[in-house]
Every structure is written in C-alpha cells, then in structure tokens.
C-alpha positions as protocol buffer text, in pm:
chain_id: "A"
residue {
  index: 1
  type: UNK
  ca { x: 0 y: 0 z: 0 }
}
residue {
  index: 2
  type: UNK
  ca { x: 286 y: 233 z: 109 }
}
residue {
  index: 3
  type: UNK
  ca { x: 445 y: 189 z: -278 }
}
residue {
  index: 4
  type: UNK
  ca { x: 131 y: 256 z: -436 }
}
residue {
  index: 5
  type: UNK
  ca { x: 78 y: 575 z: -242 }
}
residue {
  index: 6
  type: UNK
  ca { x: 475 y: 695 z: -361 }
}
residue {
  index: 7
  type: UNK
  ca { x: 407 y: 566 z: -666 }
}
residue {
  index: 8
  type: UNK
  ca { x: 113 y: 792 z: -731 }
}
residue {
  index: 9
  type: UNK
  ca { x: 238 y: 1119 z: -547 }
}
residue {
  index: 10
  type: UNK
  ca { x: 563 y: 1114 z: -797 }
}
residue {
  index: 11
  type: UNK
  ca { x: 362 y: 1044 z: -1052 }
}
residue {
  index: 12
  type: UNK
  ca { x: 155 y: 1385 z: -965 }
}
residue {
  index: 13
  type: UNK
  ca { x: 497 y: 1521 z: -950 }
}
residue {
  index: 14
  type: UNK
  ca { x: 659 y: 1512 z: -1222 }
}
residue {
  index: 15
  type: UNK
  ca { x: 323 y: 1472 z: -1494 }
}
residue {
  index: 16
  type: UNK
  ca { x: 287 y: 1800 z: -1528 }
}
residue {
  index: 17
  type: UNK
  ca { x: 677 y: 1913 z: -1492 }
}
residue {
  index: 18
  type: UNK
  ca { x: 656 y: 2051 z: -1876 }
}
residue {
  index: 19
  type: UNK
  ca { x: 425 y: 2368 z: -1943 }
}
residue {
  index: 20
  type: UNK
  ca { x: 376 y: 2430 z: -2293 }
}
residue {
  index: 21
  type: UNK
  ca { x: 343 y: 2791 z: -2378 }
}
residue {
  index: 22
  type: UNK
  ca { x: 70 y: 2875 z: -2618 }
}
residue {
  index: 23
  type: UNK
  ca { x: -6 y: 3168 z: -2808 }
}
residue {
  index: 24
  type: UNK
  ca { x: -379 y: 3167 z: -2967 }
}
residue {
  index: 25
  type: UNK
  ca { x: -266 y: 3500 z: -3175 }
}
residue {
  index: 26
  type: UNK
  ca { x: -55 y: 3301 z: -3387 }
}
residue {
  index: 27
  type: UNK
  ca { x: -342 y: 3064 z: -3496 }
}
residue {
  index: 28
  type: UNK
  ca { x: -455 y: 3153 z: -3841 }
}
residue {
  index: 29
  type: UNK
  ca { x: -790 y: 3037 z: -3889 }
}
residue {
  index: 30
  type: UNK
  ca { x: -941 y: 3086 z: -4258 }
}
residue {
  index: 31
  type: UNK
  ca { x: -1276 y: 3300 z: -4311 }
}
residue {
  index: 32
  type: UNK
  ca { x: -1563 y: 3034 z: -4414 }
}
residue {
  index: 33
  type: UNK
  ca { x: -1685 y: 3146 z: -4758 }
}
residue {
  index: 34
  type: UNK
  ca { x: -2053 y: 3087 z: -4718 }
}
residue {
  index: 35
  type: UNK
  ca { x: -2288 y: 3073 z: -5037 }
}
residue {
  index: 36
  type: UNK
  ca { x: -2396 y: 3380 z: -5140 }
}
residue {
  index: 37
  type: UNK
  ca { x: -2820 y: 3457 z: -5021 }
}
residue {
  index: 38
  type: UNK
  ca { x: -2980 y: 3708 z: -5288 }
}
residue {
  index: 39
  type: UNK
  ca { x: -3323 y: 3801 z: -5214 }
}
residue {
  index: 40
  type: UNK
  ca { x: -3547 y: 3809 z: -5568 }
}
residue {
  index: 41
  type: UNK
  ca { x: -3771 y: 4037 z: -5398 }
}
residue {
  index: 42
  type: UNK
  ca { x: -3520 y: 4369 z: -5372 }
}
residue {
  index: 43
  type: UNK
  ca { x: -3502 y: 4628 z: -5610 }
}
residue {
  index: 44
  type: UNK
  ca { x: -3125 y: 4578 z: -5641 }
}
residue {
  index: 45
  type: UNK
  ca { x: -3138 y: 4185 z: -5663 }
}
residue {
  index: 46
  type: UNK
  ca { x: -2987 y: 4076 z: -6001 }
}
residue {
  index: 47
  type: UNK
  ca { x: -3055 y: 3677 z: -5906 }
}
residue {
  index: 48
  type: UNK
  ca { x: -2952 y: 3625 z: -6301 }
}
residue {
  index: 49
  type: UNK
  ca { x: -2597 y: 3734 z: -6203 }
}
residue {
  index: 50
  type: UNK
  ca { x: -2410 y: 3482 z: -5990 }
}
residue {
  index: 51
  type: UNK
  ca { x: -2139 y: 3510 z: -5779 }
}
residue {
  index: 52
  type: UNK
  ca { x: -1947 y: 3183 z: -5730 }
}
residue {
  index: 53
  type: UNK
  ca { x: -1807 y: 3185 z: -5389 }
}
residue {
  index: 54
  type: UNK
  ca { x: -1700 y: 2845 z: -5248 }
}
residue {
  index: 55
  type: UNK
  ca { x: -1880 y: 2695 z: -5523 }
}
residue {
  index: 56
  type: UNK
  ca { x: -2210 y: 2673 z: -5754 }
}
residue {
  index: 57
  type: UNK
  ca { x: -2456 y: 2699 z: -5515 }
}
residue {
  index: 58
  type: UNK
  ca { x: -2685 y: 3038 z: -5509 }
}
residue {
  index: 59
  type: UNK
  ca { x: -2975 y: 3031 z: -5234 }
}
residue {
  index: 60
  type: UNK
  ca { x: -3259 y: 3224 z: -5327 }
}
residue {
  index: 61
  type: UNK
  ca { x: -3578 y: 3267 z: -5081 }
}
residue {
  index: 62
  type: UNK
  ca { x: -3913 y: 3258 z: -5309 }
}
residue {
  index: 63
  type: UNK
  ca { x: -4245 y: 3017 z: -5247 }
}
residue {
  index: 64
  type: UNK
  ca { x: -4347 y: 2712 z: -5333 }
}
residue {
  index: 65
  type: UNK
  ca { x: -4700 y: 2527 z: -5295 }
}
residue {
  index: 66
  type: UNK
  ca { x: -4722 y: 2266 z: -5019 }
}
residue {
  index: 67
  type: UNK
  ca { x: -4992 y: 2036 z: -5122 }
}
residue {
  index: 68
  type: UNK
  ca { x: -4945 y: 1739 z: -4858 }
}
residue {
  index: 69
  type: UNK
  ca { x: -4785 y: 1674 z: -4520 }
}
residue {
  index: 70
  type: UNK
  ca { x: -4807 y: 1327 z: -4402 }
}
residue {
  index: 71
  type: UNK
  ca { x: -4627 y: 1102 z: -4148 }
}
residue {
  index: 72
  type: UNK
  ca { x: -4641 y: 818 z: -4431 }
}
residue {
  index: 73
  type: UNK
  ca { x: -4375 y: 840 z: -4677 }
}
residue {
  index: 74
  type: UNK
  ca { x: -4600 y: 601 z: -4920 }
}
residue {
  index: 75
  type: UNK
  ca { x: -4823 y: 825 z: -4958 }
}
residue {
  index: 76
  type: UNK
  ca { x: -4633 y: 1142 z: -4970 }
}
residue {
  index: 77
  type: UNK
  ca { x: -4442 y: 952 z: -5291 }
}
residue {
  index: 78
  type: UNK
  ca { x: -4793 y: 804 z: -5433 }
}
residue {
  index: 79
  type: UNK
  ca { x: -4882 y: 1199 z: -5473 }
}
residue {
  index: 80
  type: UNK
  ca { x: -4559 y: 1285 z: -5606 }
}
residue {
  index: 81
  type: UNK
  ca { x: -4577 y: 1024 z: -5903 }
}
residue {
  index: 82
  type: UNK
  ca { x: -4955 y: 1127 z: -5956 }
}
residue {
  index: 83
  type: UNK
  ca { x: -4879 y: 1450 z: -5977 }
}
residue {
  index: 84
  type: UNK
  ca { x: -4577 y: 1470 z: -6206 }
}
residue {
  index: 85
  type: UNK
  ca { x: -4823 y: 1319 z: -6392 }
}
residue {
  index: 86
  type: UNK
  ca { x: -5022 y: 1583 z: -6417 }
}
residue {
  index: 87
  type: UNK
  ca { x: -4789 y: 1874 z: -6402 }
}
residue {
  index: 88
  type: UNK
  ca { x: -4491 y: 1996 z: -6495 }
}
residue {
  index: 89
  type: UNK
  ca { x: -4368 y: 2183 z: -6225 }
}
residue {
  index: 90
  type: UNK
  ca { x: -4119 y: 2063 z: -6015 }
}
residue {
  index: 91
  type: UNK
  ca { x: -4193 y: 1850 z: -5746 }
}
residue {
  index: 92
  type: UNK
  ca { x: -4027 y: 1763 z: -5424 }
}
residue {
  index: 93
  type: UNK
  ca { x: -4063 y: 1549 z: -5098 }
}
residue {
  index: 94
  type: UNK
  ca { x: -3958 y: 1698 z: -4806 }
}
residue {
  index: 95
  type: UNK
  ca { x: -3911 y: 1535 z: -4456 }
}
residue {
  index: 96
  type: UNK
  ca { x: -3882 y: 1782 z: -4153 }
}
residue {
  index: 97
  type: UNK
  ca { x: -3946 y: 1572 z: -3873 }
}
residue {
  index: 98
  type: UNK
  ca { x: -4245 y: 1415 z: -3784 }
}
residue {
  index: 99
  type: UNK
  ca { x: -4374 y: 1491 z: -4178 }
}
residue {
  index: 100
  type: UNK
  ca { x: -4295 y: 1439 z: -4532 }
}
residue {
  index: 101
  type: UNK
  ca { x: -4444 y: 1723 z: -4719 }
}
residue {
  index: 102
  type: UNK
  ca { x: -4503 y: 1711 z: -5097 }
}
residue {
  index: 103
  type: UNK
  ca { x: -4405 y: 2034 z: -5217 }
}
residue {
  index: 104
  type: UNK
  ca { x: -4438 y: 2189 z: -5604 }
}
residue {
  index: 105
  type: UNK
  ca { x: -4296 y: 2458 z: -5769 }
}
residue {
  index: 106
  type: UNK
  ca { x: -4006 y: 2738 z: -5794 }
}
residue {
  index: 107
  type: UNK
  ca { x: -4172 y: 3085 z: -5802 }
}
residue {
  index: 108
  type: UNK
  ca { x: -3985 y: 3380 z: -5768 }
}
residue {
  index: 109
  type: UNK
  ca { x: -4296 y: 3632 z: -5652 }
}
residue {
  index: 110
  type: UNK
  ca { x: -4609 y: 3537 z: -5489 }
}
residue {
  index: 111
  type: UNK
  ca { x: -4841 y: 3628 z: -5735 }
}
residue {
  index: 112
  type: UNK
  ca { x: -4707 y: 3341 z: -5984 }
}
residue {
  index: 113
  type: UNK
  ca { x: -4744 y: 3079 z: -5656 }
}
residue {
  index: 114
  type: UNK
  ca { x: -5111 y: 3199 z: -5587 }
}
residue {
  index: 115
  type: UNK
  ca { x: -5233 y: 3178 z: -5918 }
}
residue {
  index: 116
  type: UNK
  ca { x: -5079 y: 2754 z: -5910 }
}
residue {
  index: 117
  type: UNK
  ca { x: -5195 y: 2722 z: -5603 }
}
residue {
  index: 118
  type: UNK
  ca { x: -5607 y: 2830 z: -5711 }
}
residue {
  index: 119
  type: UNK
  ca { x: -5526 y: 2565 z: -6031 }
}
residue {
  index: 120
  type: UNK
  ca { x: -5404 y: 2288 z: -5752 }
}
residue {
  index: 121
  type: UNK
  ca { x: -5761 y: 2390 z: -5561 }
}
residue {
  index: 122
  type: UNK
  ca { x: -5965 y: 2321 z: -5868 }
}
residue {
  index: 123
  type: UNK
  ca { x: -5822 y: 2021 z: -5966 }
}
residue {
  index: 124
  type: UNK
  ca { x: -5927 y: 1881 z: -5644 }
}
residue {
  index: 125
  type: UNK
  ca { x: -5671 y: 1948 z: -5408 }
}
residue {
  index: 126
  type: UNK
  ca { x: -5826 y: 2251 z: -5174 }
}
residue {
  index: 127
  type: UNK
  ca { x: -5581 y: 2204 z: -4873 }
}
residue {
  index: 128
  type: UNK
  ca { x: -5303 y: 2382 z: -5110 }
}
residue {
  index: 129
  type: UNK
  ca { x: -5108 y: 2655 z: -4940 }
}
residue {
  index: 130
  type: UNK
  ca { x: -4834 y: 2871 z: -5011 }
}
residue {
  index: 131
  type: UNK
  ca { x: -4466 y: 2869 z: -4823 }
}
residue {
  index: 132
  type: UNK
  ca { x: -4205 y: 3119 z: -4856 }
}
residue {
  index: 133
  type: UNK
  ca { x: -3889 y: 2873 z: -4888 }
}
residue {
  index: 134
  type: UNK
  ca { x: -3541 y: 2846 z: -5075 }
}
residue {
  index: 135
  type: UNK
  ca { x: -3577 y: 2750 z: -5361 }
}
residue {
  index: 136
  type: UNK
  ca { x: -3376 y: 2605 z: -5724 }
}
residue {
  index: 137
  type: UNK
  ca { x: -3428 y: 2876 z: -5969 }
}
residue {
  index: 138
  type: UNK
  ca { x: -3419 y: 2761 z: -6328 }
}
residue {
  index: 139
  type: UNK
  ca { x: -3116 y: 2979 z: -6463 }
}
residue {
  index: 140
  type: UNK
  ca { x: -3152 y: 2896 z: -6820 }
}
C-alpha cells in the first residue's frame, strides 16, 4: 500500500513538470466562404448574375405550394408520381421531422405561386397553401 501511495504522489509530480506555452494569436484560422443569399424580392437583386463563392450553389428565398404533409412516406411519394403526372412543375418530398411534405414549384414572386396554387384547388386538391422557402431557380 505504502508503494502505491509513492508511486502515485511522484507520478503527480513530475506529470505536469513541462508547461507548454501557447499563443492563440498566432493561430490563423481561414474566413468560411458561405454561399452567397440574394433576395429576388429587392429592387437591387440581379438573381440572373451569380457570384461563385466556395462553389455553384446560389440560395434564393421565393415560395413554393405545399400540397401534402403526411407522417407516411407512401403516400407522400404516391402523390408525387400522380402528380408529375399531371404537371410539370417541379416536385419535391420533403421530410422535416415528424412529416414528409409534398411540395411543387419554384416561383420567384407570390403572385405566380397563388395563381398555381387556385389551379391545384380546382383540380381537387383545396388544402393547397403557399410557403415562402429556398428554392432552385431555373437559370436557363
């Protein structure tokens, strides 16, 4: 018992004998180059423009029409196939916990997303509603 107390008090002795000396001003940390947000909706915004940053990726904010949200991912998918079907907007399933939503569209201004979402109501789908989102716009 008598060894195993020495044996740990010179071990608390001499473990921390060394001090390293340690200057955080030298550190030289590079500036993240986060993608670039443009808002459609300014006067200024020139969304056709893009500036590469980090790489191709441009983040715009605009709507799109949710049609669905479900906590079955068969049945958020059955509406997706039956309503590329139909459509020829774009058309995506979204999870964001507990829900997969079935979500249409890239508009740019909310008048274009309200006039798709009154077509979506008369075609027989009247829960329809409009969310301001990011979105992919079609650069072509």
């Amino acid at each position: 018992m008598k060894y195993l107390i020495f044996a740990l008090a010179s071990s608390l002795c001499l473990a921390q004998s060394d001090k390293i000396k340690f200057d955080p001003s030298k550190l030289k940390n590079p500036e993240p180059r986060w993608p670039k947000i443009i808002s459609p909706l300014t006067v200024d915004s020139q969304w056709v423009k893009t500036e590469t940053v980090d790489s191709a990726q441009v983040i715009i904010e605009g709507f799109r029409v949710q049609v669905l949200a479900t906590g079955d991912r068969g049945k958020a998918e059955n509406l997706k196939n039956d309503l590329s079907l139909k459509y020829t907007h774009d058309i995506y399933v979204v999870f964001e916990a507990p829900n997969y939503k079935v979500r249409m569209g890239n508009f740019i201004d909310r008048k274009h997303a309200e006039s798709f979402r009154q077509s979506l109501v008369n075609s027989g789908y009247p829960s329809a509603w409009i969310i301001r989102t990011r979105i992919d716009p079609n650069l072509k």
